[in-house]
C-alpha positions as CSV (number, residue, x, y, z in Angstrom):
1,X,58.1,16.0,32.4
2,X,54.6,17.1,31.6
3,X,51.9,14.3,31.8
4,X,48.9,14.0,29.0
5,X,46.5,15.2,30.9
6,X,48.8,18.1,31.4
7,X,49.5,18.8,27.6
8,X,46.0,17.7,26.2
9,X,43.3,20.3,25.4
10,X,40.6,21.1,27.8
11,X,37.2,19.2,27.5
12,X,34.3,21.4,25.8
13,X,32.0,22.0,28.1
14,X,29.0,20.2,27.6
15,X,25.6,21.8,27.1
16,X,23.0,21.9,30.0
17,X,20.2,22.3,27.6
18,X,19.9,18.7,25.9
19,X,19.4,19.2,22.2
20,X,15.9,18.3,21.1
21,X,15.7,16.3,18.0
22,X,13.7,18.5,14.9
23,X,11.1,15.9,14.7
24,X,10.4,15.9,18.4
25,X,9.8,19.9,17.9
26,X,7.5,19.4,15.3
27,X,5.6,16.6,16.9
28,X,5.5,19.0,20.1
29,X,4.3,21.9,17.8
30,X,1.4,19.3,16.1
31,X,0.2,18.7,19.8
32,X,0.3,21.9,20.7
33,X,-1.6,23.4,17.9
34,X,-4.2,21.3,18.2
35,X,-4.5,22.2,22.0
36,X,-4.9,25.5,21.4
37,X,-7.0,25.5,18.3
38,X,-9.3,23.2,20.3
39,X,-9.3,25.9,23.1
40,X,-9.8,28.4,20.5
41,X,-13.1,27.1,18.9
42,X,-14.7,25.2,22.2
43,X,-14.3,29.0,24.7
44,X,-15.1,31.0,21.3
45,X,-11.1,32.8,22.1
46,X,-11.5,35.5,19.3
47,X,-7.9,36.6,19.9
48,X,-6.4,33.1,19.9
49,X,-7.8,32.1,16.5
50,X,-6.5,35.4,15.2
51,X,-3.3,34.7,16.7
52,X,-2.6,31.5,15.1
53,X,-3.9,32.3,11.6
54,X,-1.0,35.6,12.2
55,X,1.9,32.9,13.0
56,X,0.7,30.3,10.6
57,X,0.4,33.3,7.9
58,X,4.0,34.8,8.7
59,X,5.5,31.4,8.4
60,X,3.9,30.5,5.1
61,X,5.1,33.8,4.1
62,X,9.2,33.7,4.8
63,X,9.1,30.3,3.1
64,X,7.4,32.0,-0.2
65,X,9.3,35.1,0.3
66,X,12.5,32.9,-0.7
67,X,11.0,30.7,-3.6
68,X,10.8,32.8,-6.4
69,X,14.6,33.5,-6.1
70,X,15.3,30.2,-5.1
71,X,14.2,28.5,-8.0
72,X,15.9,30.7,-10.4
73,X,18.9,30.3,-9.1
74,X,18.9,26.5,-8.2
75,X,17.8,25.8,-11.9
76,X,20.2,27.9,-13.4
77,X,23.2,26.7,-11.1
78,X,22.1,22.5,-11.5
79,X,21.4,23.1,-15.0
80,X,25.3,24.1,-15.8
81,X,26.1,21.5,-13.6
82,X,25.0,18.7,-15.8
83,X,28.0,19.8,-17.8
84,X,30.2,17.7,-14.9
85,X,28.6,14.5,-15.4
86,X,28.8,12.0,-18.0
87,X,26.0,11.6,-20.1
88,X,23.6,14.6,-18.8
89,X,21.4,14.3,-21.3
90,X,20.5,11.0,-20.9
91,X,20.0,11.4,-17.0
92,X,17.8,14.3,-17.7
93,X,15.7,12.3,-20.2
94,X,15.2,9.3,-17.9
95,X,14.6,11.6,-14.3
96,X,11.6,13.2,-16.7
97,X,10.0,9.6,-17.8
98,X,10.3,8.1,-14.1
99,X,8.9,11.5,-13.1
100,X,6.2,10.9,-15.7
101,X,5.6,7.2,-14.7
102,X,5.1,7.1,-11.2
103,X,2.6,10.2,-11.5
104,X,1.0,7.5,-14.0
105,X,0.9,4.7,-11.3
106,X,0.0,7.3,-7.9
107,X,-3.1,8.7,-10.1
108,X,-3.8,5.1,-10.8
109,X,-4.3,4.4,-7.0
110,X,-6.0,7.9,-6.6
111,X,-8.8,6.5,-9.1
112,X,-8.9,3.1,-7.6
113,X,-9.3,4.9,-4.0
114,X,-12.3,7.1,-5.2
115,X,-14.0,4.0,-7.5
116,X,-14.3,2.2,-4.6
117,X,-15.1,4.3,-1.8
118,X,-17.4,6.6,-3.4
119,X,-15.9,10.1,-0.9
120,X,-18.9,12.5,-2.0
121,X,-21.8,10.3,-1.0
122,X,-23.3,10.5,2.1
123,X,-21.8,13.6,3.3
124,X,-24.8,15.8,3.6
125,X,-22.7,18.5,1.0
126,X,-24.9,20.0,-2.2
127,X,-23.5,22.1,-4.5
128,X,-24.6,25.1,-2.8
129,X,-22.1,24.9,-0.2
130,X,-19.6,25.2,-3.5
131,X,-18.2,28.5,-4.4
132,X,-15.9,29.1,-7.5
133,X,-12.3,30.1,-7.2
134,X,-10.9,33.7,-8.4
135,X,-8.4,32.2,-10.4
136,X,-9.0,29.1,-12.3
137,X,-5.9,26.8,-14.2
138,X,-6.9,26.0,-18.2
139,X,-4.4,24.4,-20.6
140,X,-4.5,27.7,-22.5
141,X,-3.2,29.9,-19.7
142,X,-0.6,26.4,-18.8
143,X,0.5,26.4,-22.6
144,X,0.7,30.1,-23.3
145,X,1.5,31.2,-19.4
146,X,5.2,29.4,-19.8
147,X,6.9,32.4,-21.2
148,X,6.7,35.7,-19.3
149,X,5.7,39.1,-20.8
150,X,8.7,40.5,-19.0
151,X,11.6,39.4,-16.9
152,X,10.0,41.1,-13.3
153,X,6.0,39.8,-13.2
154,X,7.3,36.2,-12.8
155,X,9.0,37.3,-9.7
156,X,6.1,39.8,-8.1
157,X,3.6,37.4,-9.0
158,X,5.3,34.2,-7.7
159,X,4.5,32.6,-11.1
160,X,7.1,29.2,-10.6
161,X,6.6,27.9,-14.3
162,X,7.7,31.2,-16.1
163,X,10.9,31.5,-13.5
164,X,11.9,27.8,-14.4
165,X,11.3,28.7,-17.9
166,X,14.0,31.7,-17.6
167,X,16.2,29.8,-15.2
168,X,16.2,27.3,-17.7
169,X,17.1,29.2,-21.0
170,X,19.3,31.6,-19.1
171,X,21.2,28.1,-17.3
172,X,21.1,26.6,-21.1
173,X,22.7,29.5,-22.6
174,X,25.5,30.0,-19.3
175,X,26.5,26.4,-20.9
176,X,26.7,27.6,-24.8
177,X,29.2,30.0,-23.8
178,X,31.4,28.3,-21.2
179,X,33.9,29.9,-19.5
180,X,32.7,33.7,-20.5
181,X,29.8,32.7,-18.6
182,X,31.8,31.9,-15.4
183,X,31.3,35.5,-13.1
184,X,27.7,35.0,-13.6
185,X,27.6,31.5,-12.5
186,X,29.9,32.7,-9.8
187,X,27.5,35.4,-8.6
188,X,24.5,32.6,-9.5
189,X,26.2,30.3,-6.8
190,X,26.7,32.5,-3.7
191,X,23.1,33.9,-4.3
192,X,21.9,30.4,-3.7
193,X,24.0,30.1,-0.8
194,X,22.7,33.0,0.5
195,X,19.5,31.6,0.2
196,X,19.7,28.6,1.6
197,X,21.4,30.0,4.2
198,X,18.5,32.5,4.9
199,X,15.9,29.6,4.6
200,X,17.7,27.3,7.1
201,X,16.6,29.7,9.7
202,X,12.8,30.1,8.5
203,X,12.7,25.9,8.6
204,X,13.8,26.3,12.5
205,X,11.3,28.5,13.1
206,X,9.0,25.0,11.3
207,X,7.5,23.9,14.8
208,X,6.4,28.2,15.7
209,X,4.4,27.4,12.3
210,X,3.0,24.2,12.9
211,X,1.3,25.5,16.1
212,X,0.0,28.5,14.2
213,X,-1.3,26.4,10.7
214,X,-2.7,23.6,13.2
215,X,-3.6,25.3,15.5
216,X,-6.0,28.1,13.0
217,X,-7.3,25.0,11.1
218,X,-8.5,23.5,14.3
219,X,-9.9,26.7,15.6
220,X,-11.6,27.8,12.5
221,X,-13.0,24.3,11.5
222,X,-13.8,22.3,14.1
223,X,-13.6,18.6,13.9
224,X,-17.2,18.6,12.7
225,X,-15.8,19.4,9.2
226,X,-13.4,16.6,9.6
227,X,-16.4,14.5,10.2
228,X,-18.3,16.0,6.9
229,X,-15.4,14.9,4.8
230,X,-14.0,11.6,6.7
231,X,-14.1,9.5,3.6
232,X,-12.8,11.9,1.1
233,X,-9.7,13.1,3.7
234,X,-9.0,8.9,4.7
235,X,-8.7,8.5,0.8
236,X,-6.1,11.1,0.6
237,X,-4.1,10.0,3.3
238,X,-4.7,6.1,2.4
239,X,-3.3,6.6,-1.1
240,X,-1.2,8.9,-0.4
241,X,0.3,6.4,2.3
242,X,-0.1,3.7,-0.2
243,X,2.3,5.6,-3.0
244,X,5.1,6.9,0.0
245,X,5.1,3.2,2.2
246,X,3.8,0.8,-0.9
247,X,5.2,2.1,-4.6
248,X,8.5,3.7,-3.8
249,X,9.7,1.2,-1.2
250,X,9.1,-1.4,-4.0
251,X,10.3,0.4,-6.3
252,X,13.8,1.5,-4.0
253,X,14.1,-2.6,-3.6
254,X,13.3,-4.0,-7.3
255,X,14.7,-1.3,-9.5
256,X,17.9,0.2,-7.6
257,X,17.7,-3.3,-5.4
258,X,18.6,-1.1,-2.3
259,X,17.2,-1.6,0.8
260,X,13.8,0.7,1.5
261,X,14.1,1.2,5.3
262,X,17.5,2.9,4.9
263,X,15.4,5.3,2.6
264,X,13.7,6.4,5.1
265,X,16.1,6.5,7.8
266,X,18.1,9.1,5.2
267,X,15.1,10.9,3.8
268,X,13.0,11.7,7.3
269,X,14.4,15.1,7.8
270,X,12.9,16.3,4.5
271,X,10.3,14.2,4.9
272,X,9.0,15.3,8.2
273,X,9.7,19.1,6.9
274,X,7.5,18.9,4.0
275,X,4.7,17.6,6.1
276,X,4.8,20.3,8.7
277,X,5.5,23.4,5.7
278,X,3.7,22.1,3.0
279,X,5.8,23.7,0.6
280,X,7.8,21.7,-1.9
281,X,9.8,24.0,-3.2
282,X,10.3,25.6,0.9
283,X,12.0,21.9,1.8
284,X,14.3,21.9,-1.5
285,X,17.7,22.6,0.4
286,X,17.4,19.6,2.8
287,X,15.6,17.5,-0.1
288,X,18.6,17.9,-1.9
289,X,21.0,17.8,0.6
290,X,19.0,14.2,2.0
291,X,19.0,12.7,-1.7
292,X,23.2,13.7,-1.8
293,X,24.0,11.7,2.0
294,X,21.6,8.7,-0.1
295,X,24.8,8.5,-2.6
296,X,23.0,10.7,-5.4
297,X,26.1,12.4,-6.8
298,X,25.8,16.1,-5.9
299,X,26.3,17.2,-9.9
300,X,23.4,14.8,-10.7
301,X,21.4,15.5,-7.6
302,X,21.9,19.8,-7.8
303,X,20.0,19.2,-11.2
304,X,16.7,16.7,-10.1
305,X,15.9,17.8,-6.8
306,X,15.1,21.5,-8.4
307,X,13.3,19.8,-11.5
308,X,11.3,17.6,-9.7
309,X,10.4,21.0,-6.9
310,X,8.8,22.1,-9.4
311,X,6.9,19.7,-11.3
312,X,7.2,15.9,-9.7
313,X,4.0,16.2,-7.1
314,X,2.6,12.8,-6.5
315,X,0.3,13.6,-4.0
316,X,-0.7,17.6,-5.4
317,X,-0.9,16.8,-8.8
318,X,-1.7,12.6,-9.1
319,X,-3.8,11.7,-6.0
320,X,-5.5,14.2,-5.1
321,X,-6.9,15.5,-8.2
322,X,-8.2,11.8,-9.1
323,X,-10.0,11.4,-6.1
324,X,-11.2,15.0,-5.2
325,X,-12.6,14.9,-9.5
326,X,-14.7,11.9,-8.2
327,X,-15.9,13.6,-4.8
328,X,-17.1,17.0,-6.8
329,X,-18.8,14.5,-9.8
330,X,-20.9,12.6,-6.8
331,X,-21.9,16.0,-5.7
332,X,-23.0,17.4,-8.2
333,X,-24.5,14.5,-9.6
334,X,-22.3,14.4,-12.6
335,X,-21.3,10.9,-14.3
336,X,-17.7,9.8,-15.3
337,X,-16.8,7.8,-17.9
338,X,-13.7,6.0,-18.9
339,X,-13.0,8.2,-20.9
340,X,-12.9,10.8,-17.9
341,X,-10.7,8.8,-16.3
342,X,-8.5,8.6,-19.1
343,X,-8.6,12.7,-19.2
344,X,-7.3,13.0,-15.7
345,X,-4.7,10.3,-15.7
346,X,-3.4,12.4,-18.8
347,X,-3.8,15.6,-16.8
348,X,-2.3,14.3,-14.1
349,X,0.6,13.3,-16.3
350,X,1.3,15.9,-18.3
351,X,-0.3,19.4,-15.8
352,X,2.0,18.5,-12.7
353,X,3.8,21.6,-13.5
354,X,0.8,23.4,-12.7
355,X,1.2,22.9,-9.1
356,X,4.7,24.7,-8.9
357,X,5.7,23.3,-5.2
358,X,3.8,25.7,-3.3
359,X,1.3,25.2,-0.3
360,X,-2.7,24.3,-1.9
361,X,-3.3,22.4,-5.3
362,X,-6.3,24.7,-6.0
363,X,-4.5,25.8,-9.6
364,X,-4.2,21.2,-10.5
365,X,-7.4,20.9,-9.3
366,X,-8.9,23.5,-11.4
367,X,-7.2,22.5,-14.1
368,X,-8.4,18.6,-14.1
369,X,-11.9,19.7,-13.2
370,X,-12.6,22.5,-16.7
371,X,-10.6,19.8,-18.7
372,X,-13.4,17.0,-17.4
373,X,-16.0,19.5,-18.0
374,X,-17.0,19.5,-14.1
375,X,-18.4,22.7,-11.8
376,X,-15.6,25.2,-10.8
377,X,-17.8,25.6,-7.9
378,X,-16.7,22.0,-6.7
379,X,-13.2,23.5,-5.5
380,X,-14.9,25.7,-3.4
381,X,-16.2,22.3,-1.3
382,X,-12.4,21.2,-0.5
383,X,-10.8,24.9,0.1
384,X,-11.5,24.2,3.7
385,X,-10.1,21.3,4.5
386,X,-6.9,21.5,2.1
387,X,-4.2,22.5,5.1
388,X,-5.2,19.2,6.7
389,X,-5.0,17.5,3.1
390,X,-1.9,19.6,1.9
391,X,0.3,17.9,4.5
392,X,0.4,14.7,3.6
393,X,0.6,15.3,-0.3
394,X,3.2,17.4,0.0
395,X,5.3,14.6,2.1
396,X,4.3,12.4,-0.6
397,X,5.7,14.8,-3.2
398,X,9.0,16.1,-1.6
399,X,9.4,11.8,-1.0
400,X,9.2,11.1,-4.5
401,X,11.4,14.2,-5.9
402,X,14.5,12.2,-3.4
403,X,13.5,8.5,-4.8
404,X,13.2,9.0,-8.7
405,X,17.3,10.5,-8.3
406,X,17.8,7.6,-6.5
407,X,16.2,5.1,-8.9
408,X,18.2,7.0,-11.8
409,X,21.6,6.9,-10.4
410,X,21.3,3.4,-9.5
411,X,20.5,2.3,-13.3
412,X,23.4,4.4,-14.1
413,X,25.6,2.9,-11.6
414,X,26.2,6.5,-10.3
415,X,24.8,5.3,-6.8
416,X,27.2,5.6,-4.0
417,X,25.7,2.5,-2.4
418,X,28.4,2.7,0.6
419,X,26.7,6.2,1.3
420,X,23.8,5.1,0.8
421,X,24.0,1.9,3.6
422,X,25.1,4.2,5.7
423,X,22.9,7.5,5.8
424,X,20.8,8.3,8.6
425,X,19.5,11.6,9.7
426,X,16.9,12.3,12.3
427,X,17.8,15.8,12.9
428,X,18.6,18.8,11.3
429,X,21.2,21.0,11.6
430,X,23.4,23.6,9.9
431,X,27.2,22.5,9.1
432,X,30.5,25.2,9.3
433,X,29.1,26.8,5.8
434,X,25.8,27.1,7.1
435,X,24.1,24.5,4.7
436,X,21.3,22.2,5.9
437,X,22.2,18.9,6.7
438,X,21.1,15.6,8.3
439,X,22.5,15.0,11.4
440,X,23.4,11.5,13.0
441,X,21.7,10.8,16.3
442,X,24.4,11.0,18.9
443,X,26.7,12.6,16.3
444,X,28.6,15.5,17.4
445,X,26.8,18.9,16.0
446,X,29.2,21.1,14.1
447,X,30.5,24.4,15.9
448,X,28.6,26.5,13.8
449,X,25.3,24.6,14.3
450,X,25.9,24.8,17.9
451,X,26.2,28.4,18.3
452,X,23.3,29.3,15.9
């Protein structure tokens, strides 16, 4: 007769390399980077600070090389899977007005910040040091620059808005004509597998680019540029802090009367990624996947985590324009009304799509500064710092694009609350299919995730 230990399965082996938790790697990249960025600038190392601008460049690259497809296909796929849940059309309607109201509230605290603190005086900056930009934003070129000239320039030129636009009416018209529509949708779906697939590898590569962006900030910069523009980058990070910690915990406890803290616990993974990549649309597959473990159905989910990619940017498109409008006015000497502040509440509002979820703000910002009237030049005074300042804001904004589903299924009673109590991921990983998920600490990592 055979005993258990005879008849059961061989343990795995266990792993002599301990597995190091995503955050820890990007925290270790952070340090890093700013080790060798302060070597860099203090020995005058030439071939350091070309080094890191090379790695911090390729990075930034990969995650833009898979956006313009991304988008298109994510919009198109969530779009035609509205058609699975019950009343779409109301979800869609209220996803847009909590979109539209917490930009309302962030540029509120962005104005309040830069009323009070005054960022442009006293930093020893004229409007000399200001340069203008080669490409400015208008509300003609938003208005008019929503529908492409052709179906290819969109994709060559990275313009987001006009490939939402055709994702949009091509997802639109895959759900006039139902099942004939079906091989495309088919072929639509396994493209964005593919691509999330393909950028689950660039995000592990995420702490290789910290050291490089960090790292070529530092050693380009200095900290004496940090200390030219203390006030203006404190505001940032104060309200941008104030809108991730202040306005969406309380609006996670009084509106969908869950519990903040487990937010966070569920949401860190795309949190911490859109910090370190600064690229909205580049942290869209864990985004989503975060907001689906929170107990946002995936139908409902697949369809406001794209949306809001590409147009809900608290900290781009609501913060930082407010306060960066009052920096440029103090130095150049230019007074602003209420009625200025009026203008870029309503560009704040209404021009978010302008940012379209990539790294930089530069195309909001120009857009809230010729509507106001103020010096193009002024953009020129932030392009500098803007890495630094891009990190935060996009945190902010990837943050908001997981609560507002959140907020939405709860008044719908669509929130798996169970799912929600329950989430927790402080690591990333890829499961069997090769999707990003958000692993449990001490969980057991999938196969495949093991051996990638």
């Amino acid at each position: 007769m055979s005993t258990s230990s005879e008849t059961s399965a061989p343990a795995a082996p266990k792993s002599r390399i301990p597995k190091i938790p995503f955050w820890v790697q990007i925290l270790a990249g952070l340090v890093l980077g700013v080790l060798l960025g302060w070597v860099a600038k203090s020995g005058d190392v030439a071939w350091l600070t070309s080094t890191l601008e090379h790695i911090g460049d390729l990075f930034v690259q990969l995650l833009k090389l898979a956006v313009a497809p991304l988008v298109f296909f994510a919009i198109l796929v969530s779009i035609t899977n509205l058609r699975q849940v019950n009343n779409a059309a109301r979800l869609a309607t209220r996803t847009l007005l909590w979109f539209m109201a917490t930009s309302l509230i962030a540029v509120a605290i962005g104005l309040a910040i830069g009323l009070l603190t005054h960022p442009g005086a006293g930093t020893g900056l004229t409007p000399k040091d200001g340069q203008a930009p080669e490409h400015a934003g208008s509300w003609i070129d938003f208005l008019t620059g929503i529908i492409p000239t052709d179906v290819i320039t969109p994709f060559t030129k990275l313009n987001v808005m006009q490939i939402v636009f055709m994702a949009a009416v091509a997802g639109i018209a895959a759900l006039q004509l139902g099942e004939k529509a079906e091989p495309v949708l088919k072929i639509s779906r396994s493209a964005l597998e593919l691509l999330q697939k393909a950028l689950w590898w660039v995000i592990r590569l995420a702490p290789i680019g910290t050291v490089g962006l960090i790292g070529h900030a530092i050693a380009t910069y200095g900290w004496n540029l940090i200390g030219k523009y203390a006030t203006f980058t404190l505001d940032i990070y104060v309200g941008c802090a104030l809108v991730l910690f202040g306005v969406y915990p309380l609006l996670l406890s009084t509106v969908a009367k869950v519990n903040p803290v487990q937010f966070f616990k569920g949401a860190w993974p795309a949190i911490q990624l859109a910090f370190v990549s600064r690229s909205s649309v580049g942290t869209m597959p864990v985004t989503q996947k975060v907001t689906e473990r929170l107990g946002v159905p995936k139908e409902y989910a697949s369809f406001a985590v794209p949306f809001g990619s590409t147009t809900k940017m608290d900290g781009c498109a609501s913060i930082y324009p407010a306060i960066a409008a009052i920096f440029i006015a103090q130095i150049f000497d230019v007074p602003l009304g209420v009625g200025d502040y009026i203008l870029i509440a309503f560009v704040s509002v209404i021009g978010s799509a302008a940012t379209a979820g990539l790294t930089g703000a530069t195309v909001m910002l120009t857009l809230t500064l010729s509507t106001l009237g103020l010096p193009l030049e002024g953009v020129g005074l932030l392009m500098a710092i803007d890495p630094i300042l891009d990190m935060m804001r996009t945190a902010t904004n990837v943050a908001g694009q997981s609560v507002i589903p959140i907020l939405v299924a709860a008044k719908e009673k669509i929130l798996d609350r169970d799912a929600y109590a329950t989430a927790h991921g402080s690591r990333l990983e890829a499961d069997a299919e090769g999707e990003v998920v958000a692993v449990e600490q001490g969980a057991p990592v999938p196969a495949a995730a093991a051996a990638s």
